[in-house]
N, C-alpha and C positions, 0 to 999 in steps of 0.2 A: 461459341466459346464455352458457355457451359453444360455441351455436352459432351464435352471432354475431360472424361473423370483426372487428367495429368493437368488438367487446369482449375478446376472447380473443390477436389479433394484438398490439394493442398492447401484453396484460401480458404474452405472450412475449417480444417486445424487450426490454421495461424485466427481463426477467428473465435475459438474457440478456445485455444491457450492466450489471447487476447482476454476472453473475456473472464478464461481465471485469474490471470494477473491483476485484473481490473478487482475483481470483488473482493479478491487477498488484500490489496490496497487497501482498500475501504473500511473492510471486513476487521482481519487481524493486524490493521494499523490502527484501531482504536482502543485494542485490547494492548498493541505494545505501548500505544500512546500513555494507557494507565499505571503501566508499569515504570517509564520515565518520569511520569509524574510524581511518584513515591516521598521523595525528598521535598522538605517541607509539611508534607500529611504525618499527624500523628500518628500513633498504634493503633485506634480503636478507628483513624480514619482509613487506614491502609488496608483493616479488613473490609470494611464497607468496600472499599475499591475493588476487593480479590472478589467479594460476594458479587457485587456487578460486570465483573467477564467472567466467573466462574461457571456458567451454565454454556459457554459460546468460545471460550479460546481456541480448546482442542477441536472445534466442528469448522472455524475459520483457516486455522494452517491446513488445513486439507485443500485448502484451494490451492497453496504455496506447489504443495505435493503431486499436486492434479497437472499444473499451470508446468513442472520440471519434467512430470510424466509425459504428457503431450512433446513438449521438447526431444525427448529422447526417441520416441518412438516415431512421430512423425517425421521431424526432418534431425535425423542422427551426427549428418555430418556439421550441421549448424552448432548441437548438443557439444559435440566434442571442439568446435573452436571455440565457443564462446565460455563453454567451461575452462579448457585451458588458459582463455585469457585473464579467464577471473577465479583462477584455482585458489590463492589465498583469500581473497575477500569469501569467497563462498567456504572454504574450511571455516573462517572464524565466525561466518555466519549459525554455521552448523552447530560450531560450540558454546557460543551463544543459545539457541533456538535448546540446546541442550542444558545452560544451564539454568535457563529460565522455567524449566518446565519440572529439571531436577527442585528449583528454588520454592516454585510454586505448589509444591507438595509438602514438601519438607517444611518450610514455614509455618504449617499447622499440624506438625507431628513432634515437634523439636522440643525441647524447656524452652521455659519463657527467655532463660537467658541467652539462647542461640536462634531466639527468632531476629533480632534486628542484624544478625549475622544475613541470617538468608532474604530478609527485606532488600537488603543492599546485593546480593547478587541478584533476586529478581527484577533491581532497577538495573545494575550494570548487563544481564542477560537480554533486557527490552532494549535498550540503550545500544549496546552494540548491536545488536540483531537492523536496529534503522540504522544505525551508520553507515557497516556493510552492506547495505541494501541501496542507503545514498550513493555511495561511493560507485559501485556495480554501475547504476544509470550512469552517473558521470561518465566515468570508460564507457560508457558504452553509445551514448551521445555523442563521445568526443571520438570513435571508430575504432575501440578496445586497442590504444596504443598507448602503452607506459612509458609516457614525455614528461615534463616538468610543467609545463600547462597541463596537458592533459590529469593529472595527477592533481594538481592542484585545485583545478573544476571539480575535479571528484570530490574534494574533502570538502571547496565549499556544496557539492548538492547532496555531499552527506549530513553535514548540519542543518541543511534545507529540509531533507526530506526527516531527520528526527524532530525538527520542529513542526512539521505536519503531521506524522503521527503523533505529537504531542497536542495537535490544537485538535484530531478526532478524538484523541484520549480524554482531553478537558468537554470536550460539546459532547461525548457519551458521559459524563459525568453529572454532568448542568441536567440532562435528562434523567438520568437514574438515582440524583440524590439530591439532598436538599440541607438547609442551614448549612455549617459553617464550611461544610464537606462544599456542596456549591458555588459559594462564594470565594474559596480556592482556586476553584474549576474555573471560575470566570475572570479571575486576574492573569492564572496561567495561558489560557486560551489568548486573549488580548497580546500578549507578548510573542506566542506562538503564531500568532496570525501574520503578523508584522515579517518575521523571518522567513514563513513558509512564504509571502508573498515574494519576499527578494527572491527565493530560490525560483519562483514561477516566472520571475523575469528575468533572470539569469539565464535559464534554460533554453525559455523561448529567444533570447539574443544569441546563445551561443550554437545552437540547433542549424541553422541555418548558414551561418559562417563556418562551421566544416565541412560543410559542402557545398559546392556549388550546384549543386542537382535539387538539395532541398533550399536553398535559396531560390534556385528559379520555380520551383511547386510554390514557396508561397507568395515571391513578390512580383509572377508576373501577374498580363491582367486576361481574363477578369480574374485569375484566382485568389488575387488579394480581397477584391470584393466581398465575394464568397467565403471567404474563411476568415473576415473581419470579427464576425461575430464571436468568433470563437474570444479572440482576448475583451474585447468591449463586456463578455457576458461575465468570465473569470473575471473583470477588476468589477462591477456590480452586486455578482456574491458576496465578496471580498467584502463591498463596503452594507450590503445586507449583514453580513456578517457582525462587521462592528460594530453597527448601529445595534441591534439586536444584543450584543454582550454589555452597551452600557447601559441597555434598561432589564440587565439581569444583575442580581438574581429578584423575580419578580414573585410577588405576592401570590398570584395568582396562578402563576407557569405560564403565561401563557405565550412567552416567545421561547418556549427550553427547545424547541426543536430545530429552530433556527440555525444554530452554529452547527449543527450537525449534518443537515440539510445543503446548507451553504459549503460548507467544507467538504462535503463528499462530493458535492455540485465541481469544485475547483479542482478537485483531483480528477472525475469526468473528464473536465477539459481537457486538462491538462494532456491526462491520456490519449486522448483523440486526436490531438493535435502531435505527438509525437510516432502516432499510428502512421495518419496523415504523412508524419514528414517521410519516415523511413521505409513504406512501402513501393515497393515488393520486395524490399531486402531485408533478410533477417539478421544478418550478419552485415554493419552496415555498411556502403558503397562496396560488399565484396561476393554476398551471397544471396541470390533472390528463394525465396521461400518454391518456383518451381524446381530451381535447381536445389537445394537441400532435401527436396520431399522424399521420401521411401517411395517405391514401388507402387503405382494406385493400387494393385490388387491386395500389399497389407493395408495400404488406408482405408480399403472399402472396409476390412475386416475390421480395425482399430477401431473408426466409426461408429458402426453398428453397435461396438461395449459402449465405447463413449457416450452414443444419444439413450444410454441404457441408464450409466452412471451418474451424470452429471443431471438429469430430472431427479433422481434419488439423493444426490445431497442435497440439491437446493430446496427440498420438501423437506427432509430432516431437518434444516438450516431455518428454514422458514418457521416450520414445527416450535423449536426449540425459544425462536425470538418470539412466538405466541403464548407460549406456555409460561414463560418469566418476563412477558410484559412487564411494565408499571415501576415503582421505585425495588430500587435494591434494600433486602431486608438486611437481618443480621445474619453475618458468616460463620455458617453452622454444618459441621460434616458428620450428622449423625443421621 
């Protein structure tokens, strides 16, 4: 089997656009999480918040970038249905992902009187940028068809999924700052945990009732055995989670890493279990990742940039979370 580059090429890609998708979750959902968090935080808290994803925003969307690239280039024909199916949510994703980054500059070049102008679109730029993104899994869990169910699952895993990058927003918070800035972070987070949970069980219920293919992957046996652990581990973080935010914010620090831990832990899962459900199709019940793949002879080439590329961001990316360890100072662009 895996010596056949039409077999083994393609699940590389899809394992490897798996796995940008997977750290852009993680990664730049707790930088969008900061930015839905805005309201409520004062001025002088809002910068503290910009100085804590300010060394890491722009080095995170590059996974988004990475994770669309891979798409395109490996399996083209999959790129063009599943873009057509989510052509608006992905425009206004884009103008979002736009005005956020326009907001995030501009808010410290502006007079003082046109910064709470641009605070508010760098909350409403973070803010839609997750909803669109919610919405996108929705359709696309539910088999990228615009029904009145279908449609409606969308807008609930779109408030699902901005309340999870809002509970990474708040547990990169609880880590990077402290007084009344942290104690924000940990009311918001508690709240956020709560909704990002429904949306985890939403998902996992409705995942397997649009198909009966992924129904029977997870409930026959032994596979239910086997993949039990998967949700027994998610509701354990979940309630690591909680426990951990109501003896913050602590003297000491010494559970700050906790909800961040635990929340990138849930989102892991999460991930995995809808890898799990939908493989080999990338397009779902309609197009298997053999059949979408390009030509092995460009993937062997793609490849080769690829294992070039993707070592060189994660070392920049690494780099950069080394170099601005520890609390977030004051936000200063001189």
């Amino acid at each position: 089997m895996f010596n056949d580059p039409a077999v083994w090429l393609p699940l590389a890609f899809a394992a490897l656009m798996g796995l940008s998708i997977l750290i852009y979750v993680v990664l730049d959902g707790f930088d969008l999480g900061v930015g839905i968090l805005f309201p409520g935080a004062s001025g002088a808290e809002r910068d503290r918040m910009v100085a804590s994803i300010g060394p890491f925003w722009d080095a995170n969307e590059t996974w988004l970038v990475l994770a669309i690239g891979l798409l395109l280039v490996a399996f083209p024909i999959a790129h063009g249905m599943i873009l057509t199916a989510l052509y608006l949510p992905v425009a206004l994703m884009l103008v979002a992902l736009i005005l956020r980054g326009v907001a995030f500059e501009f808010r410290a070049k502006a007079e003082a009187s046109w910064k709470p102008l641009w605070d508010r679109a760098f909350f409403g730029g973070s803010l839609l940028t997750a909803l669109t993104q919610g919405y996108m899994l929705g359709l696309y869990v539910t088999g990228l068809e615009s029904t009145l169910p279908t449609v409606s699952f969308g807008l609930l895993t779109a408030v699902c999924v901005a309340a999870g990058y809002a509970l990474m927003g708040a547990a990169w918070l609880i880590i990077k700052t402290e007084g009344d800035l942290q104690r924000y972070a940990v009311k918001r987070a508690r709240l956020a945990l709560v909704v990002t949970m429904i949306g985890f069980l939403a998902i996992s219920v409705a995942t397997p009732l649009v198909s009966p293919r992924i129904f029977t992957k997870w409930f026959s046996l032994p596979e239910i055995l086997f993949l039990s652990p998967l949700p027994i581990t998610a509701g354990l973080l979940a309630v690591a989670v909680f426990i951990a935010l109501s003896h913050l914010p602590d003297s000491r620090d010494r559970f700050r890493w906790v909800p961040f831990a635990g929340s990138a832990g849930i989102m892991v899962l999460a991930f995995f279990g809808l890898a799990y459900s939908f493989y080999p199709f990338i397009v779902p019940d309609r197009l298997t990742i053999y059949a979408a793949a390009a030509a092995p002879e460009s993937l062997a080439i793609i490849l080769f940039g690829a294992l070039i590329v993707v070592p060189v961001i994660i070392a920049y990316s690494a780099f950069a979370y080394w170099v601005f360890r520890g609390k977030a100072g004051e936000l200063r662009y001189d």
